[in-house]
C-alpha positions as CSV (number, residue, x, y, z in Angstrom):
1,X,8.5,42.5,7.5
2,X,7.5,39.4,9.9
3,X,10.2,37.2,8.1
4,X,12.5,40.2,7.6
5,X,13.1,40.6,11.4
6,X,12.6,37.2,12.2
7,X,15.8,36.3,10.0
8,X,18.0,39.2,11.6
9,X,17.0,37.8,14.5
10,X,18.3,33.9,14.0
11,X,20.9,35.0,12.3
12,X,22.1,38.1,14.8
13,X,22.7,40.0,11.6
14,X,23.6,44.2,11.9
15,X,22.4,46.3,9.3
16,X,25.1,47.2,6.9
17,X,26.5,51.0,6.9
18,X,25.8,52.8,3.8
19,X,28.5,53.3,1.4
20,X,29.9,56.3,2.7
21,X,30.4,57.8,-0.6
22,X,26.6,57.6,-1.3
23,X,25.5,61.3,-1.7
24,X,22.1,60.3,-0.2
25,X,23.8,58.5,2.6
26,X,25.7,61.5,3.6
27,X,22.3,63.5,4.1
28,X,19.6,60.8,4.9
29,X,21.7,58.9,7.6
30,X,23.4,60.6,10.5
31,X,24.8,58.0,12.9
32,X,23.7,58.4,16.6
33,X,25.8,57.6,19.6
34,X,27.7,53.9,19.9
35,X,25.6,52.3,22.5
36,X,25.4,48.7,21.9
37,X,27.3,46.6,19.2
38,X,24.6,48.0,16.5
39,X,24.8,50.6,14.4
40,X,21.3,52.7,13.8
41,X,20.2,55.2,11.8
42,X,18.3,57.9,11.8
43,X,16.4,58.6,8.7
44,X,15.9,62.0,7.4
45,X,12.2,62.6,5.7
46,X,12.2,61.8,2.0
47,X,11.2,65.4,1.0
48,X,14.4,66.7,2.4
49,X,16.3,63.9,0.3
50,X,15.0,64.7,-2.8
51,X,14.9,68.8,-2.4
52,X,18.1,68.5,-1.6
53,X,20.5,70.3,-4.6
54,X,23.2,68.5,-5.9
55,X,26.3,70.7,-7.6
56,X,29.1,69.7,-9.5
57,X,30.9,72.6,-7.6
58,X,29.8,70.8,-4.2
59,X,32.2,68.2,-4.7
60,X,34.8,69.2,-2.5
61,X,32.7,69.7,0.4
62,X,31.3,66.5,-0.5
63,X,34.5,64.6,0.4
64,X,35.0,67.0,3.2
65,X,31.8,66.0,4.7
66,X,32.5,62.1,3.8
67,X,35.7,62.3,5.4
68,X,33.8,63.8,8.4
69,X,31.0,61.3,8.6
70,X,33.3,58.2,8.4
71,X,35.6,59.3,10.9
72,X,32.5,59.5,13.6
73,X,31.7,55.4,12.5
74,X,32.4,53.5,15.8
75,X,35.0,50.8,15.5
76,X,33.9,47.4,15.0
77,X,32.8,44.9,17.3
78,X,35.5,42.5,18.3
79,X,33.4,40.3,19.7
80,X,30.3,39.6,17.4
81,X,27.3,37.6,18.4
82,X,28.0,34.0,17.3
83,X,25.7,32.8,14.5
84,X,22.3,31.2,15.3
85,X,22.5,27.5,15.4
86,X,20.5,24.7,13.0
87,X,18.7,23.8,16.1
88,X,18.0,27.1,17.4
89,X,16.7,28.3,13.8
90,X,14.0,24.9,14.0
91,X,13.0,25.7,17.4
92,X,12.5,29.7,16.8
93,X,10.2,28.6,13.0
94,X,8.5,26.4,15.0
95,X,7.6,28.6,17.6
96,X,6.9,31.4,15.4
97,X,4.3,29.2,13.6
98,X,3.0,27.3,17.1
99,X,1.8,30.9,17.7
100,X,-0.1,31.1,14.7
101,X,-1.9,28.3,14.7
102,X,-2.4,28.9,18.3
103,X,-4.1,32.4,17.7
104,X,-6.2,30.9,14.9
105,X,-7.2,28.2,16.6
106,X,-8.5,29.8,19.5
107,X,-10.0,33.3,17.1
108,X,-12.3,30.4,14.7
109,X,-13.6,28.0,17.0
110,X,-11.0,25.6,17.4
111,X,-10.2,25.3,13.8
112,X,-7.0,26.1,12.0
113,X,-7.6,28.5,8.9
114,X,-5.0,30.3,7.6
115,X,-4.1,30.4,4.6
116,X,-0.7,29.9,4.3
117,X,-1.0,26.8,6.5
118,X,-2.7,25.4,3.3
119,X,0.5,25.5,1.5
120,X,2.5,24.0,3.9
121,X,0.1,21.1,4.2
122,X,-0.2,20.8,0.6
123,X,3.6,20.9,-0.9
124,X,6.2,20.9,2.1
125,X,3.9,18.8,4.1
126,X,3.1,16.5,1.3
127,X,6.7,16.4,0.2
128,X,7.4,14.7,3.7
129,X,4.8,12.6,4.3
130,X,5.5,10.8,0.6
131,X,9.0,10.5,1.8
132,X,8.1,7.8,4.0
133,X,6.7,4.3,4.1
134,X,3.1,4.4,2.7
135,X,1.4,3.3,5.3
136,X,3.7,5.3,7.7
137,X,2.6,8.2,5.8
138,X,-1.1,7.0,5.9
139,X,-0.9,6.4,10.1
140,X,0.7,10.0,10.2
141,X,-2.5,11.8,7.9
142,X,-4.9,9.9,10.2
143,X,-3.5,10.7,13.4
144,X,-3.2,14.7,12.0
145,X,-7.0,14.2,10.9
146,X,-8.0,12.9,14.2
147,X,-6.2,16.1,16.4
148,X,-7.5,18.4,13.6
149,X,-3.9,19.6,12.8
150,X,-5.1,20.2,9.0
151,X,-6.6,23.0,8.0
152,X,-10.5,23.2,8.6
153,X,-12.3,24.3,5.1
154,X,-15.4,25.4,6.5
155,X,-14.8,27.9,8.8
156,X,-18.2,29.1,9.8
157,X,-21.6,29.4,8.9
158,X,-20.9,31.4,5.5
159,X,-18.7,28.9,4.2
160,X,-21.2,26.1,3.9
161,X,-22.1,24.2,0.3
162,X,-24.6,25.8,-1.7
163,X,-27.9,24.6,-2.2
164,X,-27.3,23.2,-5.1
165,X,-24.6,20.9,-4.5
166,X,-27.0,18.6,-2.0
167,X,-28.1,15.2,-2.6
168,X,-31.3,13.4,-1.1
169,X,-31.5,9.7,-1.0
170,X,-33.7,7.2,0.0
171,X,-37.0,9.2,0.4
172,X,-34.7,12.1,2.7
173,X,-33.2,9.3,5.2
174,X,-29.5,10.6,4.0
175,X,-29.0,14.6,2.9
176,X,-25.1,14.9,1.7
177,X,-24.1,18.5,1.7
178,X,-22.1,17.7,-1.8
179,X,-21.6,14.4,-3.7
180,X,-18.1,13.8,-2.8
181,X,-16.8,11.7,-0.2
182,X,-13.8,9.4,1.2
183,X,-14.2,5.8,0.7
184,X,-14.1,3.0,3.2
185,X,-10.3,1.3,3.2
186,X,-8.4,5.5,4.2
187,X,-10.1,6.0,7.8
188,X,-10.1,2.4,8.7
189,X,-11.5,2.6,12.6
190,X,-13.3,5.7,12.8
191,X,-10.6,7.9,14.4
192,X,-10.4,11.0,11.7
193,X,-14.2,11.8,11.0
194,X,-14.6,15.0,12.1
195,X,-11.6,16.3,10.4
196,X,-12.2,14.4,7.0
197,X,-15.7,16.5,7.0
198,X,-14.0,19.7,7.8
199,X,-12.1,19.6,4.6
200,X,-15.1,19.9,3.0
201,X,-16.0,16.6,2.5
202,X,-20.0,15.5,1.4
203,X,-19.6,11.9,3.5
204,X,-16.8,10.3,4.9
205,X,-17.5,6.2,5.0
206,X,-15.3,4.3,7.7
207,X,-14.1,0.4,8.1
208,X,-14.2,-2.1,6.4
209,X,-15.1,-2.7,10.7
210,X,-14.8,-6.7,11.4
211,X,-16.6,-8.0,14.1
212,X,-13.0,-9.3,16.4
213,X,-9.9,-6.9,16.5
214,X,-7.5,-8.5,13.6
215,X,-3.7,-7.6,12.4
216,X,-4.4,-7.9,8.9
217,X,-1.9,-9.3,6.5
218,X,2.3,-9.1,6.9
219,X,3.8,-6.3,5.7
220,X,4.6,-4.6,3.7
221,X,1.0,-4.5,2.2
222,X,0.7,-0.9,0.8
223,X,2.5,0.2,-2.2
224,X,2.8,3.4,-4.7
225,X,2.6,3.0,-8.1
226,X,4.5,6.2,-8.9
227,X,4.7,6.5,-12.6
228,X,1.2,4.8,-13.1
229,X,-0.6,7.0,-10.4
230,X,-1.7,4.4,-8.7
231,X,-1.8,2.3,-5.5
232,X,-1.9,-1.5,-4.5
233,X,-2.9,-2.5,-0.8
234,X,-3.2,-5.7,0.8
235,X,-4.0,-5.0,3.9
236,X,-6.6,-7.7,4.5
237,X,-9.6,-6.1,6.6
238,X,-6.7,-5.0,9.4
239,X,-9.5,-3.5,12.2
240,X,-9.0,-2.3,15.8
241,X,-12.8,-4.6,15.7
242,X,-16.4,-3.5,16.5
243,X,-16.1,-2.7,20.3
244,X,-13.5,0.0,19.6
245,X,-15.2,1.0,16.9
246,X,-18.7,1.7,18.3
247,X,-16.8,3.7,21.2
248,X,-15.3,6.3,18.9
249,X,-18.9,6.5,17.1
250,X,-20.5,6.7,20.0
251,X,-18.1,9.5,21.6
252,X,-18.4,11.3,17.7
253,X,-22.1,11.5,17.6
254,X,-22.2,12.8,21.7
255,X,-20.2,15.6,20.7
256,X,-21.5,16.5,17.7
257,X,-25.4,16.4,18.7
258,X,-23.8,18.5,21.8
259,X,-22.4,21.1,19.2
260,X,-25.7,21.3,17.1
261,X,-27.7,21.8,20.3
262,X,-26.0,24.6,21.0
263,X,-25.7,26.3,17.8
264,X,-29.5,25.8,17.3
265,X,-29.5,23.5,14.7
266,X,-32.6,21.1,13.6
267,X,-32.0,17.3,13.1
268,X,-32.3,17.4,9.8
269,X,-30.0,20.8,8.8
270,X,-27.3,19.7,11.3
271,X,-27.0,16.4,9.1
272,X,-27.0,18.1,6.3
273,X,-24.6,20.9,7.6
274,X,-22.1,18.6,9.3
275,X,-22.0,15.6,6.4
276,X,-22.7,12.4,6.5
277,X,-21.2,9.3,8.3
278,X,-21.4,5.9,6.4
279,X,-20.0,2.5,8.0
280,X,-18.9,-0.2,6.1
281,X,-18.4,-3.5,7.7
282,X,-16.5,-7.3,7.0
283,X,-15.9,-10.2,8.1
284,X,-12.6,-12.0,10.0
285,X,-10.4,-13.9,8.2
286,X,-11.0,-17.2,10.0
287,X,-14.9,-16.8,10.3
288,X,-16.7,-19.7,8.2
289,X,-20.1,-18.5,8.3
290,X,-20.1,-15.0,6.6
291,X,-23.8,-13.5,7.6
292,X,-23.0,-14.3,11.2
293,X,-20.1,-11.2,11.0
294,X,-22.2,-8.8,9.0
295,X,-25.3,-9.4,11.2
296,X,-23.2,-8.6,13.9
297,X,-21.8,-5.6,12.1
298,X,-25.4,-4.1,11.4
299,X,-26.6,-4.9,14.8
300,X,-23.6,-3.1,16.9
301,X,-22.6,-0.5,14.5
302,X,-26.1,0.1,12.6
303,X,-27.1,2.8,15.5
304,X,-24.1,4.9,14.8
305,X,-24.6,4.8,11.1
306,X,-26.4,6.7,8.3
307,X,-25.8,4.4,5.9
308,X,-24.4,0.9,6.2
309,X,-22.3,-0.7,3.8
310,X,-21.6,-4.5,3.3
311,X,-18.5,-5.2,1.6
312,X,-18.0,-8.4,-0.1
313,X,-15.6,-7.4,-2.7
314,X,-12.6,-7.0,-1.0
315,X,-9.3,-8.9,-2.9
316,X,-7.4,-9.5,0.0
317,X,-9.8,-11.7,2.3
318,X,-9.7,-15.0,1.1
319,X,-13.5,-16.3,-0.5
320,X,-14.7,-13.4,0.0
321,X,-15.5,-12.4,-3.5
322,X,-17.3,-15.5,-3.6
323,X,-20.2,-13.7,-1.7
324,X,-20.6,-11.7,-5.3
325,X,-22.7,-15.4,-7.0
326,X,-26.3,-14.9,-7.0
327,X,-27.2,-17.2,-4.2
328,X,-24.8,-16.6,-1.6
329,X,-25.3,-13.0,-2.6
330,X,-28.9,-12.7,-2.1
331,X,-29.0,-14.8,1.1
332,X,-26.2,-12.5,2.5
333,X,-28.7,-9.2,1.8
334,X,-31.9,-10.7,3.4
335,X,-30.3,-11.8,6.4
336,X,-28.7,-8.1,6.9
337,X,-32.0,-6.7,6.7
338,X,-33.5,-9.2,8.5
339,X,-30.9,-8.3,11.4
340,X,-31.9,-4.5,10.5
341,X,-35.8,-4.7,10.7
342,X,-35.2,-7.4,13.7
343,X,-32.4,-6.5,15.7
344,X,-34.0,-4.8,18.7
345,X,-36.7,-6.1,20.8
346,X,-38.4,-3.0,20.7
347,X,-38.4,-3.1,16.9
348,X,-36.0,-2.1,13.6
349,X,-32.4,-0.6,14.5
350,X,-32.5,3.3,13.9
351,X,-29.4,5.6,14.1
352,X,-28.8,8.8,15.9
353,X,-31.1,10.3,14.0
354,X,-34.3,8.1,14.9
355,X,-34.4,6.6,10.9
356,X,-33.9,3.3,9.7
357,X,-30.7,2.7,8.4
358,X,-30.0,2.5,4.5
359,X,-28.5,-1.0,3.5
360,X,-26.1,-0.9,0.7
361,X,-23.3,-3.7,-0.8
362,X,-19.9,-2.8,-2.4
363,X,-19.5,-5.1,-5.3
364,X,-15.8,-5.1,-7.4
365,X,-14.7,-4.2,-11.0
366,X,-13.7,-7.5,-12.0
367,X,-17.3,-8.9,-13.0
368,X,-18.2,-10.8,-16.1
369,X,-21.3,-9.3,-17.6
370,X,-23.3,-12.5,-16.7
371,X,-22.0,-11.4,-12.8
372,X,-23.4,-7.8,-13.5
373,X,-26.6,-9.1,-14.2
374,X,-27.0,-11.3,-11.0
375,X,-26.4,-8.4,-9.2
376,X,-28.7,-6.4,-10.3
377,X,-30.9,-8.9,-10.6
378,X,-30.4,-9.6,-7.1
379,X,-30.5,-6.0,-6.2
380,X,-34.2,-5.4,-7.4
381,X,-35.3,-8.4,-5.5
382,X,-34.5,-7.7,-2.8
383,X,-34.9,-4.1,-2.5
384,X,-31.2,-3.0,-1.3
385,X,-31.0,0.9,-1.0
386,X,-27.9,0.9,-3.1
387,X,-24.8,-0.5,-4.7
388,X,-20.8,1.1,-3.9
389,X,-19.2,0.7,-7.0
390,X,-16.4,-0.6,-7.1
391,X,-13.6,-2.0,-5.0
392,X,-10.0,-2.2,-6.1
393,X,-9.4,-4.3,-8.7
394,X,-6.8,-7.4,-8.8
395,X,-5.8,-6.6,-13.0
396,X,-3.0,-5.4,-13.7
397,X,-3.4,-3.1,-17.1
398,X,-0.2,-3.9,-19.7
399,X,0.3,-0.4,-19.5
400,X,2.0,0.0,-15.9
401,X,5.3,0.7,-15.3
402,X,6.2,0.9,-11.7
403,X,8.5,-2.1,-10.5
404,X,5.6,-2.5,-7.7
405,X,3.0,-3.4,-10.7
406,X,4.1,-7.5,-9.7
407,X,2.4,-6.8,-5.9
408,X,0.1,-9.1,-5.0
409,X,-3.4,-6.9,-4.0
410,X,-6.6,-4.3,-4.7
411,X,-5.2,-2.1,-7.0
412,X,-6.9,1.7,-7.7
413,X,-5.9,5.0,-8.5
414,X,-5.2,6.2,-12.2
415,X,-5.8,2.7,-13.9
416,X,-9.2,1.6,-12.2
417,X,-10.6,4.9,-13.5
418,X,-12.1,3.6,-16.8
419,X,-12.9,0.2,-15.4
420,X,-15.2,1.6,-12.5
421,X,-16.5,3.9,-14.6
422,X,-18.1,1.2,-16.9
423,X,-19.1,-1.1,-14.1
424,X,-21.2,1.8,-13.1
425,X,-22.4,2.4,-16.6
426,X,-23.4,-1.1,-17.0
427,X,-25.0,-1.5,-13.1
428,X,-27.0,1.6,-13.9
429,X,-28.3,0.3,-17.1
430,X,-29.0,-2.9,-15.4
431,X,-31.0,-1.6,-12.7
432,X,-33.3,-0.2,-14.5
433,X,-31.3,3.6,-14.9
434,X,-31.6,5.0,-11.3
435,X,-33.7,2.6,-9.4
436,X,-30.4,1.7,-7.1
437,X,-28.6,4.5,-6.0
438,X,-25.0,4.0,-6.9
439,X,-21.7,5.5,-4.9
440,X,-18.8,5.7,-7.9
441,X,-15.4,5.1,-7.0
442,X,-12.6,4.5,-8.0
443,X,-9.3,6.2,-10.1
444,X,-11.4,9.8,-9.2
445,X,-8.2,11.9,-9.3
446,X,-10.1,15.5,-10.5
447,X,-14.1,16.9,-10.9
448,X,-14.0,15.8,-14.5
449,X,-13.4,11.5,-13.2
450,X,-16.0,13.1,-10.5
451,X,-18.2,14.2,-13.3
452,X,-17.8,11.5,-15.6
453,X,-19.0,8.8,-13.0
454,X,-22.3,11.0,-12.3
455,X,-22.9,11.4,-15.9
456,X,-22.5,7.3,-16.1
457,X,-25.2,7.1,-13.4
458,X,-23.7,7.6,-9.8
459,X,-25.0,9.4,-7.5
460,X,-22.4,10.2,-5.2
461,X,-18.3,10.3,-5.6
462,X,-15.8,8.8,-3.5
463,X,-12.2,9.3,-3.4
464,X,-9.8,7.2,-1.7
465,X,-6.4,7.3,-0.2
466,X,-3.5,8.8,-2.7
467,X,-3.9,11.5,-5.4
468,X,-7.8,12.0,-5.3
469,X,-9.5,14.9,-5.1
470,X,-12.2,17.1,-6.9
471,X,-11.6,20.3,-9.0
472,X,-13.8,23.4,-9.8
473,X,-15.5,22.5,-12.7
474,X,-18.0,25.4,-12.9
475,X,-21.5,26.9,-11.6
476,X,-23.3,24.7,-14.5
477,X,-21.8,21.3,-13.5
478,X,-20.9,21.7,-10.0
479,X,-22.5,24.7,-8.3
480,X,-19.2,26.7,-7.5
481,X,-17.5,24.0,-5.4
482,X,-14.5,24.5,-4.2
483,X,-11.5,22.2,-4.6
484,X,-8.0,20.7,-5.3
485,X,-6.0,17.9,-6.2
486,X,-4.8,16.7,-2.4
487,X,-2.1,13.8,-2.0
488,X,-3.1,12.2,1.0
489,X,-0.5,9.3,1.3
């Protein structure tokens, strides 16, 4: 009805007389006096309509009374209202659905619910934003994320994961709400957080952070892989750096500490509740000594973080992946937690929270087996809380087909799926099947990739940046979880 009067309103349109030679026209609708350029009707109670008898013999009167009715029809306007304008018809839409979001912002606590704003987001919305430059389209779904423009999933206290669905790591130091998060490499510099968890999300993971504010490689640097499903970046650790970085943290934690104050929630079920925050930190381009940057990264950024995340296995920093050989690799990890248990005078770094911070490395898909095994070789020794597996990967399957497959860069989406899937398989084994937690990633585009990289030994599920997502896959492998396939850029 909304639409209905909203339309005759852009449009100035005038109901259309009934056919005067309707017989239920001549008795339902009487025309009233000509006072504006508008014809109304006044309608007659159905029960009258339908009691009323129709004769064959009637048929004079009939036209009698038809030539009676028409001749009371005022004349037609002379002068009708022009036609709404294009621009008027955008402005009106727009206000029409300011107002809605407007009411349901201010009726849920800030947070935009309805229903139908869902499907704009997800097919108009996406439509649009994969009309444009990719990493147009990814700046756009940031800065959306970041005002909370998209449509909150949890809006309240009922709508919270079930039990089930949590995960406990490392002794309690880390409760996720649900196993599925956003990988490191979609909200860069820690601007989007709070809206990324109010989709739904388990975790959201932020960075790769390097310790000096860098530009990153030319572009273009971001690609779609249409037909394949898949992506290729080079964006080469691009970072707004650590001071910037620890401000938004900072600023994030203040207000949400604030918000579980007030709504009476412990430490410990606010985490849980609200999700949890990983950081993920590099190195600049032109830094020669490597631990000097992630020792900086853990010290600044470790007190804003419940997990921390070193990544070494990034394609588009030159060297880096060098860090992956045993010795480099191993010296890298004890200096990090050195920096961790001896970063403060006072003693260890703890987050928000007042724990210790979980150390964890992000390792790539492109490892020979004899790499796997230094790794989690490596890994045992030296106690890390867990391995992220895996970055993009820098192969390039026969089987693509996009004229972007020649791009130089990390590719993921459709075809890393199988790869990172094994490289789990494998690291799991390795480890000794479950002594180092392991984050999948990688080509998760539905809950059965989601599934499939659990049931191969991960933990936790990330998604990254294009088609990702998770799907319902049912009370005995997910707990009821809620979902859909989202394009995000």
């Amino acid at each position: 009805m909304l639409v209905c009067l909203l339309l005759c309103r852009l449009y100035s349109l005038s109901p259309s007389p009934p056919s005067p030679h309707h017989p239920i026209a001549l008795t339902a609708c009487r025309p009233l006096p000509h006072t504006c350029h508008t014809t109304h009707y006044r309608r007659v109670p159905t029960a009258r309509i339908l009691l009323r008898p129709r004769h064959a013999s009637s048929s004079a009167s009939s036209t009698s009374s038809t030539s009676s009715a028409s001749s009371t029809l005022p004349p037609a306007n002379p002068n009708p209202p022009p036609p709404a304008s294009t621009t008027n018809l955008l402005f009106t839409a727009a206000a029409f659905l300011g107002a809605l979001v407007a009411v349901d912002w201010l009726g849920n606590d800030g947070q935009v619910t309805i229903p139908s704003l869902y499907w704009l987001i997800d097919h108009p919305g996406m439509t649009m934003l994969r009309s444009l430059d990719p990493e147009t389209a990814h700046d756009l779904a940031i800065w959306a994320l970041s005002k909370e423009l998209v449509p909150a999933n949890r809006a309240g206290p009922s709508d919270k994961d079930p039990l089930s669905l949590q995960v406990s790591l490392w002794g309690g130091l880390c409760v996720f709400p649900n196993p599925v998060g956003v990988a490191a490499g979609f909200d860069k510099h820690a601007e989007a957080m709070k809206g990324l968890l109010g989709l739904g999300l388990g975790f959201v993971e932020i960075g790769s952070v390097t310790p000096r504010p860098q530009e990153g490689n030319a572009k273009p640097r971001m690609f779609r892989l249409e037909e394949d499903r898949a992506v290729i970046n080079r964006y080469g650790f691009n970072s707004h750096g650590l001071q910037a970085v620890a401000r938004r943290l900072q600023e994030y934690w203040e207000e949400r500490l604030r918000r579980e104050e007030k709504e009476g929630e412990s430490a410990a079920a606010g985490a849980a509740a609200g999700g949890v925050v990983g950081v993920n930190v590099g190195k600049n381009k032109t830094t020669e000594k490597a631990e000097d940057d992630y020792m900086q990264g853990a010290r600044e950024l470790g007190p804003y973080a419940d997990y921390l995340v070193i990544n070494v296995s990034s394609p588009n920093t030159p060297g880096l992946r060098s860090l992956q050989r045993k010795g480099a690799f191993e010296s890298l990890i004890r200096a990090v937690q050195k920096e961790l248990k001896e970063g403060r005078e006072a003693g260890p770094i703890t987050n928000v929270h007042g724990r210790r911070v979980p150390l964890l490395i992000k390792v790539a898909p492109d490892l020979s087996e004899e790499e796997k095994k230094d790794i989690a070789a490596v890994a045992l020794k030296t106690g890390i809380d867990g391995l992220v597996v895996s970055n993009t990967t820098v192969s390039r399957p026969a089987s693509l087909q996009s004229h972007h497959a020649h791009e130089t860069g990390g590719l993921s989406g459709l075809p890393l799926k199988d790869l990172a899937t094994q490289t789990i398989h494998d690291l799991y084994r390795l480890t000794g099947h479950g002594k180092v937690p392991i984050i999948g990633v990688g080509g998760v585009g539905s809950g059965q990739d989601a599934y499939d990289k659990i049931k191969a030994g991960a933990s936790l599920v990330q998604v990254r940046g294009g088609k990702g997502g998770v799907g319902r896959r049912g009370e005995e492998e997910w707990g009821g979880r809620r979902g859909g396939e989202k394009e995000l850029f």
